[in-house]
MIDOMI-959068 format. One line per field, with one value per residue (C-alpha): residue number from 1; x negated, y negated, z. Coordinates in nm, 2 decimals. Each point is the difference from the previous one (the first is absolute). Layout:
<dolos>
sedo: (NUM/...) $
X: (X/...) $
Y: (Y/...) $
Z: (Z/...) $
</dolos>
This chain:
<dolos>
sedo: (1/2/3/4/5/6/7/8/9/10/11/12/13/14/15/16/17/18/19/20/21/22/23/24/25/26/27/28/29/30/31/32/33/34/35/36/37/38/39/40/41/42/43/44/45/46/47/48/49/50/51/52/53/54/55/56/57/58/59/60/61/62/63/64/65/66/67/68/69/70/71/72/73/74/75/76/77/78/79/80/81/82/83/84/85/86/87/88/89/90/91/92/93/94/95/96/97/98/99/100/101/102/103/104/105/106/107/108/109/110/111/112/113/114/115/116/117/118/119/120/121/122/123/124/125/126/127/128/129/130/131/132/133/134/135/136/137/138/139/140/141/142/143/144/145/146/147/148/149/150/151/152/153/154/155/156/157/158/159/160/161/162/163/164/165/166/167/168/169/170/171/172/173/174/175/176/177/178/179/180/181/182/183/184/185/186/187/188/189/190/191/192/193/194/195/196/197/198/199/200/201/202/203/204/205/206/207/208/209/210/211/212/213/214/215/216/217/218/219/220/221/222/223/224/225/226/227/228/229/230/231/232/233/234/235/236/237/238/239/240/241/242/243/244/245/246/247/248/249/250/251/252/253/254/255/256/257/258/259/260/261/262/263/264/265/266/267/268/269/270/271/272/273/274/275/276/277/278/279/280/281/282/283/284/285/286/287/288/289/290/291/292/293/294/295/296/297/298/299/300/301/302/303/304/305/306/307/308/309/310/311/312/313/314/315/316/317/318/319/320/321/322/323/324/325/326/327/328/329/330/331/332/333/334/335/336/337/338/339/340/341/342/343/344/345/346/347/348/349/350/351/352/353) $
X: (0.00/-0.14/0.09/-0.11/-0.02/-0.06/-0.16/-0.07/-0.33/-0.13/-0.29/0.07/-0.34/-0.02/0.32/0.01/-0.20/0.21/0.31/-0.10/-0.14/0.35/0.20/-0.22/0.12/0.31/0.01/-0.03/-0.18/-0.13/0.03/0.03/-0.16/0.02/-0.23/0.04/-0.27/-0.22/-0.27/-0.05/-0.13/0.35/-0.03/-0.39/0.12/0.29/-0.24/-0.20/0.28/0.10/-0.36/0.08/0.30/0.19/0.24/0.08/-0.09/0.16/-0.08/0.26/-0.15/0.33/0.17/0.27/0.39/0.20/0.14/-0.38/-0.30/0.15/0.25/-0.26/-0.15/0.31/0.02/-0.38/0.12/0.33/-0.27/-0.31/0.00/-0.02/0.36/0.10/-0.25/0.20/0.27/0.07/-0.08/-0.01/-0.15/-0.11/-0.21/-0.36/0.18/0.29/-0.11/0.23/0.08/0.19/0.11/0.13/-0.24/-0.37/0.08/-0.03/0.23/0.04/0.16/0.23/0.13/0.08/0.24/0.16/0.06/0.23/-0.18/-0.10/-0.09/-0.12/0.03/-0.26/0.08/-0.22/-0.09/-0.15/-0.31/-0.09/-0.31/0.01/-0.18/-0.33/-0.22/-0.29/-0.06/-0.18/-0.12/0.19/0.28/0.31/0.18/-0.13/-0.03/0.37/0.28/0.24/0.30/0.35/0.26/0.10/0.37/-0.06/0.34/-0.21/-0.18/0.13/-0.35/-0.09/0.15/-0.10/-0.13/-0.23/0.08/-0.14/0.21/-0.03/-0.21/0.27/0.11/0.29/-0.19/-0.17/-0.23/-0.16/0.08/-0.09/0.22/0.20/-0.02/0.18/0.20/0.18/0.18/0.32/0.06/-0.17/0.04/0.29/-0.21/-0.28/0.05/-0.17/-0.07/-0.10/-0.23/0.32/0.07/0.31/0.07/0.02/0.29/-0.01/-0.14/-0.29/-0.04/-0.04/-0.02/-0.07/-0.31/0.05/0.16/0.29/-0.14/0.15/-0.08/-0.28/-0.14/-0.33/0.08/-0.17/-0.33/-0.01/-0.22/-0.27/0.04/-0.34/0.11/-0.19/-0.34/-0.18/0.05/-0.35/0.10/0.34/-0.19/-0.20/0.34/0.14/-0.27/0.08/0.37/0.29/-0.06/0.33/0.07/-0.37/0.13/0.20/-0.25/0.00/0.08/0.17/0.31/-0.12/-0.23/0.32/0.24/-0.28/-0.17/0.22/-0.18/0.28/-0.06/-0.30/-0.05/-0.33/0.14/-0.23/-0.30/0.14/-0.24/-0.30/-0.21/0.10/-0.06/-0.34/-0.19/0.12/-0.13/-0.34/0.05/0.00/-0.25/-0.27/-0.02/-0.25/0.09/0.39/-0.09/-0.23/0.30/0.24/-0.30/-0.01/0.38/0.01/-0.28/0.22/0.29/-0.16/-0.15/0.29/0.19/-0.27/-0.01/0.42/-0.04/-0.14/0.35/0.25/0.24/-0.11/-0.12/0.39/0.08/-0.26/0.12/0.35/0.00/-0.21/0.27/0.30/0.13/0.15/0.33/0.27/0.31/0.30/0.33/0.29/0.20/-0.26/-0.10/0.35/0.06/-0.32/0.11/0.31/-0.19/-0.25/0.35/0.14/-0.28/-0.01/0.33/-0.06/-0.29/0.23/0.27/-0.27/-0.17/0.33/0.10) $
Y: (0.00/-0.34/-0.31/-0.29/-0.36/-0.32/-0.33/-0.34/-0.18/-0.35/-0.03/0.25/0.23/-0.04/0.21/0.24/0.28/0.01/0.00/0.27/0.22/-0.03/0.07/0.33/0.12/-0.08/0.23/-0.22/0.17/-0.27/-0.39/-0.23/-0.33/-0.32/-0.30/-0.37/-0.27/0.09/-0.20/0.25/0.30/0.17/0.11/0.16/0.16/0.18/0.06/0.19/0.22/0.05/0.16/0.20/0.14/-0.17/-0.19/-0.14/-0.38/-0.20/-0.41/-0.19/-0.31/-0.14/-0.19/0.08/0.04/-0.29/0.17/0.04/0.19/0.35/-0.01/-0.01/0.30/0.19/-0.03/0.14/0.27/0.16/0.10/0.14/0.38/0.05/-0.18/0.23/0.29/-0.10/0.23/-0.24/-0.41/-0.26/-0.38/-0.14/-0.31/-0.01/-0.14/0.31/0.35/0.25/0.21/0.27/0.15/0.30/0.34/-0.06/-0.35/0.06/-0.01/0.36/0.01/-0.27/0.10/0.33/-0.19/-0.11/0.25/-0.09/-0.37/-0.12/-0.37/-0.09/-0.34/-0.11/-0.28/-0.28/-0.01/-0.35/-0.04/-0.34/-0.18/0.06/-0.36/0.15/-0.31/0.16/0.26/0.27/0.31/0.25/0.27/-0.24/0.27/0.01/-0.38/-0.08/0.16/-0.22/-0.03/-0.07/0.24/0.30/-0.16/-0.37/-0.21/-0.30/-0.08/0.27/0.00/0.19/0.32/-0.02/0.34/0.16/0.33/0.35/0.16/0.36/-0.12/0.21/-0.26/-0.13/-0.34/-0.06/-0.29/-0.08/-0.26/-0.22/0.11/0.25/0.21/-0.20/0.06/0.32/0.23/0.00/0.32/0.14/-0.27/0.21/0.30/-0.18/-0.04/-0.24/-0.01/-0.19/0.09/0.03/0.30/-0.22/0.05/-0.33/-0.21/0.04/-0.41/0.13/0.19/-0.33/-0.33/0.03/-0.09/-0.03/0.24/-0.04/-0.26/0.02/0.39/0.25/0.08/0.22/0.30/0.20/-0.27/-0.38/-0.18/-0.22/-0.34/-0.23/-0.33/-0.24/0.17/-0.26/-0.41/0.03/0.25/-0.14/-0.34/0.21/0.18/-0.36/-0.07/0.26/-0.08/0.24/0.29/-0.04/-0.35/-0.14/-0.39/0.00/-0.07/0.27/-0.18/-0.01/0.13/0.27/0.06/-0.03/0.23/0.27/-0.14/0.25/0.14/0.15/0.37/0.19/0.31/0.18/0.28/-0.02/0.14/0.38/-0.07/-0.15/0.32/0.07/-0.33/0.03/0.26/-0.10/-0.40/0.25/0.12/-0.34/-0.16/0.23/-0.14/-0.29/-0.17/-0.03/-0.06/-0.31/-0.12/0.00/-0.18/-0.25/-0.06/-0.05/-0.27/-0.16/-0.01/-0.20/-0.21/-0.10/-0.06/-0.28/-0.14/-0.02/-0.21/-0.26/-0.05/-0.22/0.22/0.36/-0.18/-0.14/0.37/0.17/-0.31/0.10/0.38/-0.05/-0.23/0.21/0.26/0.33/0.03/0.06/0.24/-0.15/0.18/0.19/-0.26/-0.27/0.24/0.01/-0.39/0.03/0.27/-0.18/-0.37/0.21/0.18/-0.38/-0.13/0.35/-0.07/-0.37/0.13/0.21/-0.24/-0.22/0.24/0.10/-0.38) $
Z: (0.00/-0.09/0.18/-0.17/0.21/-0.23/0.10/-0.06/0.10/0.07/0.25/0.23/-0.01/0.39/0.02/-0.25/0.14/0.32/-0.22/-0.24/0.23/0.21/-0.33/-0.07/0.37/-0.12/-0.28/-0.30/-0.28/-0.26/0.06/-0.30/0.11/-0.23/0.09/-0.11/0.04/0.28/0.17/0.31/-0.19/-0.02/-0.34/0.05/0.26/-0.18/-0.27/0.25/0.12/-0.31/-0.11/0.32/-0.12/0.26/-0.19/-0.35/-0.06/-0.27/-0.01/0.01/-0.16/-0.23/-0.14/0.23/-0.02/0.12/0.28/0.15/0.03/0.15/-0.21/-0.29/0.18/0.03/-0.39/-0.02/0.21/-0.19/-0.31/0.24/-0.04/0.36/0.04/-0.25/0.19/0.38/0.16/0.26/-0.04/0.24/-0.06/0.32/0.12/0.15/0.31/0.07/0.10/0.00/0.32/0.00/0.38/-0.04/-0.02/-0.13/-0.09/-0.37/-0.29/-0.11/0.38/-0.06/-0.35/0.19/0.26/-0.33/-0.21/-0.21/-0.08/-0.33/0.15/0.40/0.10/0.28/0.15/0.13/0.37/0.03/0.23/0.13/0.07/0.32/0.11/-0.18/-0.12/-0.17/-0.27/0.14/-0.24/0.20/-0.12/-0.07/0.13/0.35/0.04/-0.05/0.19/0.09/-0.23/-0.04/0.14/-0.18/-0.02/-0.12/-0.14/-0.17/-0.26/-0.24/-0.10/0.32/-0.17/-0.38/-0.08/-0.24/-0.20/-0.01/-0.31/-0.21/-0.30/-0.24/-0.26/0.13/0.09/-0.31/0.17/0.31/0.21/0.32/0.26/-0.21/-0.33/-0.29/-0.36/0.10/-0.26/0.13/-0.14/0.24/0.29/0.15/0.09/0.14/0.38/0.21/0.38/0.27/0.28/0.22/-0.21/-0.13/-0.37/-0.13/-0.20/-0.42/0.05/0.13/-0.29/-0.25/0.24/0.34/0.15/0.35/0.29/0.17/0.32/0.32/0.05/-0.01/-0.26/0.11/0.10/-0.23/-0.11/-0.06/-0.21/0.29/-0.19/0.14/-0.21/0.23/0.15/0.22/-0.06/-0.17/-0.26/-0.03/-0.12/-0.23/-0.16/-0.01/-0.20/-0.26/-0.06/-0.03/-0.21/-0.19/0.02/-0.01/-0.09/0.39/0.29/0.23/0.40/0.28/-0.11/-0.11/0.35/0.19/-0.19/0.08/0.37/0.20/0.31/0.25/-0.04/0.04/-0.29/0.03/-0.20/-0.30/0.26/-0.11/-0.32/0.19/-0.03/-0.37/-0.10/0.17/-0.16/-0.31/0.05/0.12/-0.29/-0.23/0.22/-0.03/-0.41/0.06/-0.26/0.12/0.35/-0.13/-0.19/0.32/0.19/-0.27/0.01/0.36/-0.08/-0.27/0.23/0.26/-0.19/-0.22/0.32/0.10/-0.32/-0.02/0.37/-0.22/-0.16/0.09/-0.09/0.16/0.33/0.05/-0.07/0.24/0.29/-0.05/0.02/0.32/0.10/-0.06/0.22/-0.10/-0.17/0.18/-0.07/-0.11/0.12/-0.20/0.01/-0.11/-0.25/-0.19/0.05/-0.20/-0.26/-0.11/-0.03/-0.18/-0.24/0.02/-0.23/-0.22/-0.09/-0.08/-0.19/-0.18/-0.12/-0.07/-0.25/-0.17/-0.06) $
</dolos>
């Protein structure tokens, strides 16, 4: 069975080792990794594990559809043979790990608590910065633990989700958060899940991007979301821009829709030791281990030279200022939903005049 996870890079060589090595414990198979303008050493470093037969690295240098750079990379991604090679497909982010919680934490065990699933959604957990100032080169995974509850009611955002689905034609093109352009002659038979073990509404099937909020939805795994790191990195990913709407600054409203630190899930230690030996593993290639050094280097440094802008220094003084997000009630939450319907609907008759 091969489990294929795609990616999309920008200057984040000081975390991909960690990530990968976390993915292989998971059970993924082959990792198609697109990368886009890097000054960090992203792109050697992918090179690298490529040579080592790690992964597959395609640059991802434009010119770019108008709805972003992944999107452009999703395109890339519905000709490469090892889309078309993939059982089981997933695109993830550099920032969400997947953890799984039910019997040896990897995803032949959770497609066996859904047997009859064509699709799995896993649903972001969001984990806070939990008041950390500085970037330290330490496992993202054991630095933050704080997050948001497992039942949140606001922002919607809090429960978007990202799709694991049977690679069997019926989606005939890869997607963000979901597969896309289905056959509906075969969209009846294909079933999807949560990790609830809830089989999910035909929307789901064509539209849906988020959960349900304002229940569980982690019983079986939940995608670790780490949007925000510490206030240095955050800078740095500031820095960047969005990686699907790169012309929209990336700032404090995005930091506060994703700052939630009331909960405490340590869960994703069940993979420390996997994950381990096979970082040993990576580390013990000089040349790699060089590159992580050198991105580490790069990451510091381009934080110092950001604090000599107007612009990132406001950033870095207001996420210091700026306390965790709070929760927002049920109620508040649908006095929200409907303003949030309200101008969908204006939107709507707007369009269609």
């Amino acid at each position: 069975m091969r489990f294929l996870a795609i990616v999309t890079l920008r200057n984040e060589a000081a975390f991909l080792l960690e990530w990968l090595a976390h993915h292989r414990a998971v059970g993924f198979t082959d990792f198609l990794v697109f990368s886009n303008n890097c000054q960090d050493g992203t792109d050697v470093m992918l090179d690298q594990l490529q040579v080592t037969g790690q992964l597959t690295h395609v640059r991802n240098d434009g010119p770019y559809d108008k709805r972003g750079i992944q999107f452009t990379a999703m395109k890339s991604a519905d000709k490469h043979p090892l889309v078309q090679q993939a059982d089981w497909v997933m695109a993830l982010d550099i920032d969400e790990f997947v953890n799984i919680h039910i019997g040896d934490g990897t995803l032949p065990c959770l497609l066996k608590a859904l047997p009859q699933a064509d699709a799995v959604t896993l649903t972001w957990r969001l984990f806070g910065n939990g008041d950390q100032l500085s970037y330290l080169d330490l496992p993202v995974t054991s630095q933050f633990n704080r997050c948001a509850p497992e039942i949140i009611q606001w922002p919607w955002r809090a429960t978007m989700f990202k799709t694991l689905y049977r690679n069997n034609g019926t989606y005939r093109k890869t997607g963000v958060h979901r597969p896309r352009n289905p056959d509906p002659d075969r969209l009846s038979d294909f079933r999807w899940f949560d990790c609830e073990g809830r089989e999910l509404s035909a929307e789901f099937k064509t539209k849906r991007l988020f959960s349900d909020y304002g229940r569980s939805n982690f019983k079986l795994a939940q995608l670790n979301h780490y949007a925000l790191g510490a206030m240095e990195s955050y800078v740095v990913k500031a820095d960047r821009g969005r990686v699907n709407h790169s012309d929209l600054p990336l700032g404090m409203d995005y930091w506060i829709e994703r700052n939630f630190n009331t909960d405490t899930d340590k869960s994703v230690s069940r993979y420390t030791s996997a994950t381990t030996a096979v970082l040993d593993e990576l580390r013990l290639d000089e040349k790699l281990a060089a590159l992580h050094e050198n991105a580490v280097v790069w990451r510091h440094a381009r934080f110092r030279e950001l604090m000599k802008r107007e612009q990132s220094r406001s950033l870095f003084s207001r996420l210091v200022m700026t306390p965790p997000s709070r929760l927002i009630n049920a109620a508040t939450a649908r006095t929200l939903t409907e303003f949030a319907l309200l101008g969908r609907a204006d939107d709507s008759r707007k369009n269609s005049g």
